[in-house]
C-alpha positions in Angstrom: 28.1 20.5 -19.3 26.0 17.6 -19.4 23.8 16.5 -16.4 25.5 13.4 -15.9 28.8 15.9 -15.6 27.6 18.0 -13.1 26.4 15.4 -11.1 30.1 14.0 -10.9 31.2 17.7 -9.9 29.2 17.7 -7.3 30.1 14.5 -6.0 33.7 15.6 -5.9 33.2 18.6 -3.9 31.5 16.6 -1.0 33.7 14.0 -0.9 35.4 12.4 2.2 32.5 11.4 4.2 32.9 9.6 7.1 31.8 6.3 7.5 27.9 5.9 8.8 28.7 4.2 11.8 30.5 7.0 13.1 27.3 9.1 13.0 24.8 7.0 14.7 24.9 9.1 17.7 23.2 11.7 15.8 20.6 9.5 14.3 17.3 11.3 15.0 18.6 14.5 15.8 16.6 17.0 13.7 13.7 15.1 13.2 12.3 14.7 16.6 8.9 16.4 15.1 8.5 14.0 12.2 6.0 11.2 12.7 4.3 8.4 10.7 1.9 11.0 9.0 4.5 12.7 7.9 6.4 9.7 6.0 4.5 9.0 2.2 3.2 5.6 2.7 3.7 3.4 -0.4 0.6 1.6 -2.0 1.0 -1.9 -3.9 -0.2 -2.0 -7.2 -1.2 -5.1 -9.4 0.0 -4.6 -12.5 -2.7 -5.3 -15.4 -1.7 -5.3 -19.1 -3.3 -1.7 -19.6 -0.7 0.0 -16.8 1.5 2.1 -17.9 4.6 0.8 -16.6 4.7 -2.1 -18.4 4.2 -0.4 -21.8 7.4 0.2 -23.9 8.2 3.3 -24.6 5.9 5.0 -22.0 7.3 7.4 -19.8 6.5 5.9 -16.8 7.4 2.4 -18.1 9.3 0.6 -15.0 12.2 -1.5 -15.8 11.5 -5.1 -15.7 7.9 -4.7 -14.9 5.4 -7.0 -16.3 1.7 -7.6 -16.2 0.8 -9.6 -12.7 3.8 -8.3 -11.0 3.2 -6.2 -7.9 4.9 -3.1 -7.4 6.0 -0.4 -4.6 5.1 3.1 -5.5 7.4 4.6 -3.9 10.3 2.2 -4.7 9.1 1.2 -7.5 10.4 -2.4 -6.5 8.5 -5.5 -8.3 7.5 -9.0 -6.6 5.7 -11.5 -8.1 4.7 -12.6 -4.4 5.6 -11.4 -0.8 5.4 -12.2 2.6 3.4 -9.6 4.7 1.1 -8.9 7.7 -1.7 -7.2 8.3 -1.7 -4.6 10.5 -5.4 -2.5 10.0 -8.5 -2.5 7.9 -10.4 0.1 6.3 -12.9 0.9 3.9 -14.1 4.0 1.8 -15.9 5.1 -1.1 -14.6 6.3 -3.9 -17.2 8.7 -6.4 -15.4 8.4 -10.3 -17.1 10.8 -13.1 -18.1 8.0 -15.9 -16.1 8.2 -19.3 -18.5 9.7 -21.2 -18.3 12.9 -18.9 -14.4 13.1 -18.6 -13.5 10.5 -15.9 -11.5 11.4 -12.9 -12.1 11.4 -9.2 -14.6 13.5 -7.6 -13.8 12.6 -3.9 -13.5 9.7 -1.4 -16.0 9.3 1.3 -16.5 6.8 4.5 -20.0 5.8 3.2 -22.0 5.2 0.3 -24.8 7.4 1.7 -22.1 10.3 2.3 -20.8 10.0 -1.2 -24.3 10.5 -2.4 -24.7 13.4 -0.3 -21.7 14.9 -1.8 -23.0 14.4 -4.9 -26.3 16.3 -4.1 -24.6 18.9 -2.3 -22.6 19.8 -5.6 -25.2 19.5 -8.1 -23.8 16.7 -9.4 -26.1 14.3 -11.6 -25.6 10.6 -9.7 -25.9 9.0 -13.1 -23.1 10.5 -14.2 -21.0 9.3 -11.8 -20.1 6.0 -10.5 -19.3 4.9 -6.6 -16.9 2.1 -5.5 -16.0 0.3 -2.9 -12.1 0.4 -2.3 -11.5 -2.2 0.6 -7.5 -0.9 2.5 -5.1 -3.3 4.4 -2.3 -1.9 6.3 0.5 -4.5 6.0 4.1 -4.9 7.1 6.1 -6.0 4.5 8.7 -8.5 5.2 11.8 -9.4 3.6 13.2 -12.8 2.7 14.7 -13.5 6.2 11.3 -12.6 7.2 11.8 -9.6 9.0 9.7 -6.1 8.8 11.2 -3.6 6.2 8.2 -1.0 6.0 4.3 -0.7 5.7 2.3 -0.4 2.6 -1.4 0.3 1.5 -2.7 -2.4 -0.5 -6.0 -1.4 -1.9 -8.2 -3.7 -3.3 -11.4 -2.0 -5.1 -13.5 -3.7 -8.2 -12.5 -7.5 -8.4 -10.8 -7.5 -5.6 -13.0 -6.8 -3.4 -14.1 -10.7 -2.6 -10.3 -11.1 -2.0 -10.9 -9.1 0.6 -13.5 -10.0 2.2 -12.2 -13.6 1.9 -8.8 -12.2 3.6 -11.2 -10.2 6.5 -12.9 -13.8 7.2 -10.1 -15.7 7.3 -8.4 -13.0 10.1 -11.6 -12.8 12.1 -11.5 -16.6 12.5 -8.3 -16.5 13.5 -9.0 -13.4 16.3 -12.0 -15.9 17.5 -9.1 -18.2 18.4 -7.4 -15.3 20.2 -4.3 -15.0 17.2 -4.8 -10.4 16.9 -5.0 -9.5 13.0 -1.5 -8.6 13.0 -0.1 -12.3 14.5 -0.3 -13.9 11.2 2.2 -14.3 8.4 0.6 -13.9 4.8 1.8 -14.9 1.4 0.6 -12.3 -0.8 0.5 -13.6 -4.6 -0.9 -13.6 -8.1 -3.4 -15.4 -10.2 -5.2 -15.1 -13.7 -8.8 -14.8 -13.6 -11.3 -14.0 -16.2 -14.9 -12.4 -16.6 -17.2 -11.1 -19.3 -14.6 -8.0 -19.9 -11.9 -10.3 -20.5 -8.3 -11.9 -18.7 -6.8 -10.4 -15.5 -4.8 -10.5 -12.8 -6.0 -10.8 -9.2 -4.6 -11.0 -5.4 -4.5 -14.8 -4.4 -4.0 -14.5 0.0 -2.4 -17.7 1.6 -1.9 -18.4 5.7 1.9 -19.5 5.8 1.8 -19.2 9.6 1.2 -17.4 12.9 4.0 -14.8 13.4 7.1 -16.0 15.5 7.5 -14.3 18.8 10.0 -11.3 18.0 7.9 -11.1 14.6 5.0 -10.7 16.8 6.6 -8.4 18.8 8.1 -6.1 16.2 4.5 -5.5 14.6 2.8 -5.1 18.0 5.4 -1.9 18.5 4.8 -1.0 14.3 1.0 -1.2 15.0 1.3 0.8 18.3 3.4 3.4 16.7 0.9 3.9 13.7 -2.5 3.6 15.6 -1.8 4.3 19.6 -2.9 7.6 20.7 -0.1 9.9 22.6 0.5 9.6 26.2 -0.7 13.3 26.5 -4.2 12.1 24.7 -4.4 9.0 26.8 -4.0 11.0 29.7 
């Protein structure tokens, strides 16, 4: 019996489901203990020539994807811009073995100076290793009727990281004018760049306006459900 079969068997034998609306008394039953840290964030990923997914044949080739499209990780959904806001900021330090020893990822770290330390404390040769930067925004995506339909990570390390200090400036003007980082709408696109190492594609980060009231007020709640301690904390 093929897969495909089996599948079909199985969808026999659970037939007869009632209709969804009829259980939304129940929604949340059963998962009172699950929180946001225990949901997989997506991350958004520019697609470059070199990916994977957009090489034929390759087993984690995605449908339809094509170099300078962004894509969800977990959904695996492609854009080639998006509307978003941005909820939080951070910023770590990623320690990578060089080529010539292997590659890979040794760790992440909140500082250059504890990546070092790391290093040291391992007996790990610092020449042989390289440190990054890898700038994180938080943002609510939006759909087209511009309303929130989940969160993402959107890390933007090497070439990207002027894009985000660009984006960082342009938010902490706005706070000085009393708009929070989250009360702004973003249009998150695509352009072709080029340096010594050749053509690629990089985030290009456009105001398209401060969030509408209910917008506003869904990613205050978003934002207070992801960073707000609990009551019993506060306490």
């Amino acid at each position: 019996m093929s897969k495909n079969t089996e599948v079909a068997v199985q969808e026999e034998q659970f037939a007869g489901v009632a209709t969804i609306e009829e259980r939304n008394e129940y929604v949340g039953r059963g998962s009172e203990a699950v929180t946001t840290n225990d949901l997989a964030i997506p991350r958004l990923k520019l697609l470059q020539m070199i990916n994977d997914e957009v090489q034929p044949g390759h087993p984690k080739q995605v449908e339809g994807a094509q170099a300078g499209m962004i894509m969800n990780s977990v959904t695996e959904e492609l854009y080639t811009s998006m509307f978003v806001i941005n909820l939080s900021f951070t910023k770590k330090f990623v320690v990578w073995r060089t080529r010539k020893t292997g590659g890979g990822m040794v760790g992440t770290y909140d500082s250059q100076e504890e990546a070092l330390e790391a290093l040291a404390e391992q007996g790990l040769a610092e020449k042989d290793h390289e440190i990054k930067e890898n700038p994180t925004h938080l943002v609510l995506l939006l759909d087209d009727e511009g309303s929130p339909k989940g969160v993402a990570m959107l890390d933007m390390p090497g070439v990207k990281v002027k894009k985000s200090k660009v984006w960082n400036t342009r938010i902490n003007d706005e706070e000085k004018q009393g708009n929070p980082r989250f009360g702004c709408v973003w249009q998150l696109g695509v352009v072709s760049e080029s340096n010594n190492s050749g053509n690629y594609f990089n985030y290009d980060v456009t105001l398209v306006a401060h969030a509408p009231d209910d917008l506003y007020g869904q990613a205050v709640a978003i934002y207070d459900g992801l960073f707000a301690a609990p009551a019993a904390e506060a306490a």
